[in-house]
N, C-alpha and C positions, 0 to 999 in steps of 0.2 A: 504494500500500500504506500503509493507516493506522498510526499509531506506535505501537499496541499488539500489529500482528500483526507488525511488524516486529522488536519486541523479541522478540515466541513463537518467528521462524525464528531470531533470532541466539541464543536458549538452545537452542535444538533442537541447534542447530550445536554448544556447548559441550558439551549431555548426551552428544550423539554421542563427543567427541574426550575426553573425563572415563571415557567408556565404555568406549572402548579401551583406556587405560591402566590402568583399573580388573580387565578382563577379563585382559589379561597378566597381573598383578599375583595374580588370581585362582589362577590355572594354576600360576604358581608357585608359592604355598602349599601344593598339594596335593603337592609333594615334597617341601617345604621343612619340619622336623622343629619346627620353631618356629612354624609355621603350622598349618593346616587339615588336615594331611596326609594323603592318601589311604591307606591300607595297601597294598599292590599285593606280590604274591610275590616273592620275594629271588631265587626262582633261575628262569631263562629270562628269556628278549628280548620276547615276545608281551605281551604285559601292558601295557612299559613303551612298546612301539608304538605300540598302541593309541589309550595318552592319548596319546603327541606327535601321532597323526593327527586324532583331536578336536581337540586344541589348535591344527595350524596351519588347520586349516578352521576356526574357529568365528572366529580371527584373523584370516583371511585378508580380510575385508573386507562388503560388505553394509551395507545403505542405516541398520541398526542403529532404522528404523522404529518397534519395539516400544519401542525402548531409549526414544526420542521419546515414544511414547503413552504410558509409563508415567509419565516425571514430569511432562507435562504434564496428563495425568489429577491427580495428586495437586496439581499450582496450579491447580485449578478448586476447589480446599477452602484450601489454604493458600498462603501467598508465600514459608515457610522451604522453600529449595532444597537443604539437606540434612535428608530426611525418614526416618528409621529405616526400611533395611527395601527400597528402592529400589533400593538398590547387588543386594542379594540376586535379589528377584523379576526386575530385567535380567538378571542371568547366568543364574537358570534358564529364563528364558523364550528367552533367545538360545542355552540347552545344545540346549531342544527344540527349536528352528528346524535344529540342528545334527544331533541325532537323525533327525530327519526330513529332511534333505538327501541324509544319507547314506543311507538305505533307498529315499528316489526313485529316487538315482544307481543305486542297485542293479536298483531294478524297472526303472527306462529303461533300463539298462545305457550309463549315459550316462559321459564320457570325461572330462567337465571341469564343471569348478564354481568359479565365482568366479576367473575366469581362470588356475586351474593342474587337476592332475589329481584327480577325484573320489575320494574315500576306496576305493571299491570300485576304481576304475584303480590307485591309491596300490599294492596289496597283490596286483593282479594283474602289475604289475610286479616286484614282492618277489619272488612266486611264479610267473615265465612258464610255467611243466611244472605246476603245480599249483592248477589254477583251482577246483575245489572249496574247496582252504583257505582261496583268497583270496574266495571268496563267505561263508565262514564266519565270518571273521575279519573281512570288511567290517560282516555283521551285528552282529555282536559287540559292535564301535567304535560302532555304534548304540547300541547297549543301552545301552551306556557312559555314552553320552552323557546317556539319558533319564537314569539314575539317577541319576547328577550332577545333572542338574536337581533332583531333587527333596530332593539332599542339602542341596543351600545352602541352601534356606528354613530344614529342621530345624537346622541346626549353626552356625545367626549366633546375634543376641545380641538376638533377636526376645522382647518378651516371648509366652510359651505361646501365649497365645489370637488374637493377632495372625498368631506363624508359622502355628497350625495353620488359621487362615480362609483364612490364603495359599495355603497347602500345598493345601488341598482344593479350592479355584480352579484350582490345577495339575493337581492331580491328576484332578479333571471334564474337564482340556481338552484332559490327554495323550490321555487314554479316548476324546473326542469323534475327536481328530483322528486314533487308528489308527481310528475306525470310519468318517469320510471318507475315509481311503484306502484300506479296503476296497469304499467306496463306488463310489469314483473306478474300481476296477481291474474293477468292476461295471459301471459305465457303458460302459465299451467291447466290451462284447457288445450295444450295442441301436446296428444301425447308423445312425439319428438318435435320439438321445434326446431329450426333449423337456423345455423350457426348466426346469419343477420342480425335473427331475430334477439337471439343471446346475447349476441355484442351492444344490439341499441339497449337491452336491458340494462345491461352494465353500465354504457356510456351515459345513461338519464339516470339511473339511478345511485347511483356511486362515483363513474369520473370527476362529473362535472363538478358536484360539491366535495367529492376527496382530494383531485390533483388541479381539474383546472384551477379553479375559483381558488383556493389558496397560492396558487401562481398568479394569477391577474389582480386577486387584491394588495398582494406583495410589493409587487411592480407598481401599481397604482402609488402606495402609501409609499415607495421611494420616489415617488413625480414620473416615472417613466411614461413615455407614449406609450398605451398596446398596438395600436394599428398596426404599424408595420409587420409586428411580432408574431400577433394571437392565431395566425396559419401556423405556425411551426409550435406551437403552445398544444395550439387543439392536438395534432399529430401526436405530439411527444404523451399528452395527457390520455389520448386516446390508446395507443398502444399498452401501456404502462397501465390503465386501469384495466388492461383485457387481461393483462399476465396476473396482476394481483387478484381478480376476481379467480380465474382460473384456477390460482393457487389454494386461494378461499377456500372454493369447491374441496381441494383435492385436500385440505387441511379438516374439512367436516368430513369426509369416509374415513380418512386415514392416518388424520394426526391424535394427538394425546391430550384427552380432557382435561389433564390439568394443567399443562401450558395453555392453554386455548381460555380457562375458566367457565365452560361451559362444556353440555354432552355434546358425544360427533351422534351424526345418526341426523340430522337436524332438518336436512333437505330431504330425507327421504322421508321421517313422521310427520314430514307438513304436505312431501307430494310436491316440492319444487321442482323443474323440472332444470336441475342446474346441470355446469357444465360435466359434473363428474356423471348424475343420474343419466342425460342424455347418450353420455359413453358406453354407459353399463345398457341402456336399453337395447343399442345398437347393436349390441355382442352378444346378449345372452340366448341361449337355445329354448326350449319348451320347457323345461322344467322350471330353468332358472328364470326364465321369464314369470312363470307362474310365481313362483315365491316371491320377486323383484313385483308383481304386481298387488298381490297382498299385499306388503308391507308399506308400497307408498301410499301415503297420508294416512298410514296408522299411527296416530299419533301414540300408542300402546305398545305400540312395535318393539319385542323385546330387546335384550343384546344379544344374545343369543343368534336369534336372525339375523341380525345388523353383523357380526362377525361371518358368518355364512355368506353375507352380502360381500363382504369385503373379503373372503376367498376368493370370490367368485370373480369380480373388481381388479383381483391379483394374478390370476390365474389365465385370464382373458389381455395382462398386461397394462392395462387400465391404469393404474399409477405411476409408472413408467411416462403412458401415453400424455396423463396432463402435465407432467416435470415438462416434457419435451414440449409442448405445447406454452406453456408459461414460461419456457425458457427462450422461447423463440421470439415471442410477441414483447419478453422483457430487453433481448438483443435488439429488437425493432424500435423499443423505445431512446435507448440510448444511442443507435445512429444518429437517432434526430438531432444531437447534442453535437455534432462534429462540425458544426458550422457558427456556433454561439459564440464560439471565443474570437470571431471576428467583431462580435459587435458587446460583449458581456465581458468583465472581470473573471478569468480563466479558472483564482480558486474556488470559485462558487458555480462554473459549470462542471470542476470535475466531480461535486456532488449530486449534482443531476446525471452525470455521464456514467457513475456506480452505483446508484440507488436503486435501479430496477432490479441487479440481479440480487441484491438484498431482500428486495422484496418478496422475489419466490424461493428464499431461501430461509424463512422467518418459520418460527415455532409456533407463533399465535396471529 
């Protein structure tokens, strides 16, 4: 590892651990009468729930990824490491990552998130006799969430025309990513979808809020034009979210629950029709098709089964085949970087020019 990506991963490390304490720090304001404070109603508990359950999920941990691509987007323009405007665009783009964790847990009807219980688990516990309020209340804590997001751009110390380019970066990417998963919950009526269709899944639902938008608000918050740029942006973002989704998949059949903090098995108890499921459909014979059709969207679906799956998955090559597949789309992503250092600071493209194959080499 050369000594300028070496230095990319040891700030990545910092903006990470600056991030967290930043994010606290966040949260508390929004009660705090001397800060930012939220208004929230005086009388009832719901409300003040709410945010605590935003706040211990959005704390609760996560690779903070965005938090990364935002300020090293903004060092491919400049070397000042406090850049007006960063602190901002992190919390809201990690509020949406939170928004949208908790409406999956919803649609999965998933149990856990980030090693403890998912927002929607959180309030079906509150409410065990009253599972409608805690679907209600789960959404809710969403909604929460977005708006927050879009709060901290408008209510920093951004001048006008800065927050509002930001603000509309966000606000393209909140829109993009519910029409990806409505996309996504589309996809699983075709029982093989076909590759397209998979990648716009991705690309609406995860790119554009995981890789672009923390690239273009980066840039933004350092004064950069995007115009010229946002062609070779999309590209790079687009590749790069196809290897890490891919990986995803191939990380829910086959990697290890407790790195991950959550069960594998996950796509195939909900009946998603992800990139790994669609592989296995493709391969399996009569038998194995029958068992492979039982168990999608059983959400009961032993483990038992789910290792037989993953025989089956192994034995067909299957894990091999998405390595090879996310490794190729992640070498796709990093050519696009061979022409940045014409016009960007070189040590902050060699971390875009290494991060992909990081990223299908990650444990959770």
């Amino acid at each position: 590892m050369n000594d300028a990506l070496t230095a990319a991963w040891r700030r990545a490390a910092g903006h990470q651990r600056r991030f967290d304490a930043r994010f606290a720090a966040y949260f508390d304001s929004l009660t705090d009468p001397a800060g930012s404070r939220l208004e929230i109603p005086r009388h009832g508990t719901f409300p003040a729930r709410a945010l605590e359950l935003v706040r211990e999920l959005s704390l609760r941990g996560g690779k903070r990824l965005r938090v990364i691509l935002l300020h090293e987007a903004a060092a491919l323009v400049t070397d000042d490491e406090s850049v007006p405007g960063l602190d901002e665009a992190a919390i809201s783009i990690e509020l949406l990552q939170t928004h949208g964790l908790i409406h999956d847990d919803i649609i999965d009807d998933a149990p856990t998130r980030r090693g403890g219980p998912s927002t929607y688990y959180a309030y079906r516990q509150d409410f065990p006799d009253r599972p409608d309020t805690a679907l209600a209340l789960a959404v809710l804590a969403g909604d929460l969430a977005a708006f927050l997001a879009g709060r901290v751009l408008l209510t920093g110390t951004l001048p006008p025309d800065r927050a509002l380019a930001m603000a509309a970066v966000h606000a393209d990417t909140a829109a993009a990513t519910v029409a990806g998963q409505l996309l996504d919950l589309e996809r699983d009526f075709h029982p093989t979808p076909d590759l397209d269709l998979l990648h716009e899944v991705t690309e609406y639902k995860s790119t554009r809020y995981s890789i672009l938008a923390p690239l273009r608000m980066g840039l933004l918050a350092a004064g950069a034009d995007l115009a010229p740029h946002d062609g070779e942006l999309r590209r790079y973002a687009t590749a790069l979210g196809i290897a890490n989704q891919i990986h995803d998949d191939w990380l829910d059949l086959f990697g290890d629950p407790q790195s991950l903090g959550k069960p594998v098995g996950s796509d195939i108890r909900s009946g998603r029709r992800s990139y790994a499921v669609r592989a296995l459909v493709a391969v399996c014979d009569e038998s194995e098709r029958k068992l492979l059709d039982e168990a999608l969207g059983d959400p009961g679906c032993d483990d038992d089964t789910l290792e037989r799956l993953r025989g089956i998955a192994r034995a067909h090559g299957i894990d091999r085949q998405l390595r090879a597949d996310a490794d190729r789309y992640a070498r796709r992503a990093a050519a696009q970087t061979t022409t940045w250092r014409e016009h960007w600071r070189p040590d902050a493209v060699a971390f875009f020019e290494h991060m992909p194959a990081w990223s299908v080499t990650r444990d959770r």
